[in-house]
N, C-alpha and C positions, 0 to 999 in steps of 0.2 A: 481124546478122540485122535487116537495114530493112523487107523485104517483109511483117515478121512473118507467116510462113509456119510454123504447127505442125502440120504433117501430119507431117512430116518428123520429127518430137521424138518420142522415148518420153515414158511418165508421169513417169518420175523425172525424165527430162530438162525438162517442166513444171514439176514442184517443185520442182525446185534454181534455174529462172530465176524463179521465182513468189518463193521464200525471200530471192533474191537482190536484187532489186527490192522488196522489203518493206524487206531489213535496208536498204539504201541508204536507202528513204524515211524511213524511223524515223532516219537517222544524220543526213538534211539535215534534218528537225524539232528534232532536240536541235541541231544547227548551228546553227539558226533561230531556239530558245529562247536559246541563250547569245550569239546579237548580240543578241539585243534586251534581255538584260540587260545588257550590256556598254555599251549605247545608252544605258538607263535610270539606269546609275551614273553617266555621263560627265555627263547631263542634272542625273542631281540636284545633282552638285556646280557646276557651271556657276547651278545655280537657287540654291542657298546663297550661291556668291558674288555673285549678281545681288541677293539679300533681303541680304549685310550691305551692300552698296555705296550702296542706294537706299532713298530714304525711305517710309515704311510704306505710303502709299496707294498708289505705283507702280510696284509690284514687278511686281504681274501683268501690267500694260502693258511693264515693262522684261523681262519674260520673253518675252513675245511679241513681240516687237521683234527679240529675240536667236533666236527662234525662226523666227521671218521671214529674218532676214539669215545668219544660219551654219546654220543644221539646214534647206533646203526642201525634203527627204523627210519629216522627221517633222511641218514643221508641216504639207505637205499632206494629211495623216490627221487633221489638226485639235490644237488645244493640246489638247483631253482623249485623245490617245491618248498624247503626251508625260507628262502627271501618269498614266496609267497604267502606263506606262515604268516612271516615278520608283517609284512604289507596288510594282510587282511589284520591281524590283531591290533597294528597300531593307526590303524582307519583310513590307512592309502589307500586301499581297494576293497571290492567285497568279493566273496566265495563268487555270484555269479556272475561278475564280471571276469573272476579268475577263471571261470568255466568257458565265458561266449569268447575269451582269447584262445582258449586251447581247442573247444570248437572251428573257428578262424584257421588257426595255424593247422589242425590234422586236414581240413577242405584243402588249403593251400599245398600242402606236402603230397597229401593224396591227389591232387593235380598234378602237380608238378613231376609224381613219380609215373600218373600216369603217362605223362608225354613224352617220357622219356623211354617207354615202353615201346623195344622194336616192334611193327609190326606182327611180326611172324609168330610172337608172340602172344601178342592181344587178339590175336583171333577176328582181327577185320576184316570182315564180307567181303570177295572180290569182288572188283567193278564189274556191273552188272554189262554183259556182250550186248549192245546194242543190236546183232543179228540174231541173237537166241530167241526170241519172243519169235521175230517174224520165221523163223525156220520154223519153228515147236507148231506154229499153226499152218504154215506147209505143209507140214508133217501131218499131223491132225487130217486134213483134207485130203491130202494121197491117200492115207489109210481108208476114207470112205470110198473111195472109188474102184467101180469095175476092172475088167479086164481089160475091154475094149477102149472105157475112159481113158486110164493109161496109157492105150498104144496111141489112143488119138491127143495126149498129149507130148509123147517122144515124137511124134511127128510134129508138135509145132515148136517145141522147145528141144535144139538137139542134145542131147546125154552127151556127156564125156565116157569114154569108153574106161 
């Protein structure tokens, strides 16, 4: 079925391809979860034998090094998605607790960039004239009125010339 064409389906016949494309999605997510633990354990031990091998200040440079040269799918997500690898596989933390941090932090950054946004920029409403309402209905009112209403009003209100 490429043309995805459902005229042709009954309802059941919907539901059973609906169910069926779920159970798939949910089986390549748990697929999905266990390489990236699978990734996370191989990392950690790779990161222990990097910390006994090397002296105390240059571990994290000799991680990344080693992160650079054998792993350049995970270092291209950055070395903190690697230590989050490490963390969920050996049960510091889990996948969605790794998620409501990075959720957290994009709200935070996305604040923070927003206020840092000159105005002129952001497209802020200017301050709304406190005399434009009452002129707009001035205005409004003159336009209904006569000829004579008018002259009977420069007489009691004088015009600036």
């Amino acid at each position: 079925m490429n043309a995805m064409s459902f005229s042709e389906l009954t309802l059941e016949q919907l539901g059973a391809h609906a169910d069926a494309h779920y159970k798939a999605g949910e089986k390549a997510n748990q697929r999905a979860n266990d390489q990236g633990m699978s990734c996370g354990l191989y990392l950690a031990e790779a990161k222990r034998r990097i910390d006994k091998e090397t002296l105390y200040g240059q571990r994290t440079e000799a991680f990344e090094v080693f992160l650079r040269d054998h792993c350049p799918s995970v270092n291209a997500k950055g070395r903190a998605r690697a230590y989050q690898l490490i963390s969920i596989a050996t049960g510091k933390t889990t996948e969605v607790a790794v998620a409501q941090d990075r959720r957290e932090r994009d709200r935070a950054n996305y604040k923070r960039k927003r206020e840092t946004i000159p105005t002129h920029v952001r497209k802020v409403p200017p301050e709304p004239d406190p005399h434009a309402d009452l002129l707009a209905r001035i205005t409004a009112k003159l336009a209904k009125l006569s000829i004579n209403q008018l002259h009977a009003v420069e007489r009691i209100i004088p015009m600036a010339p």
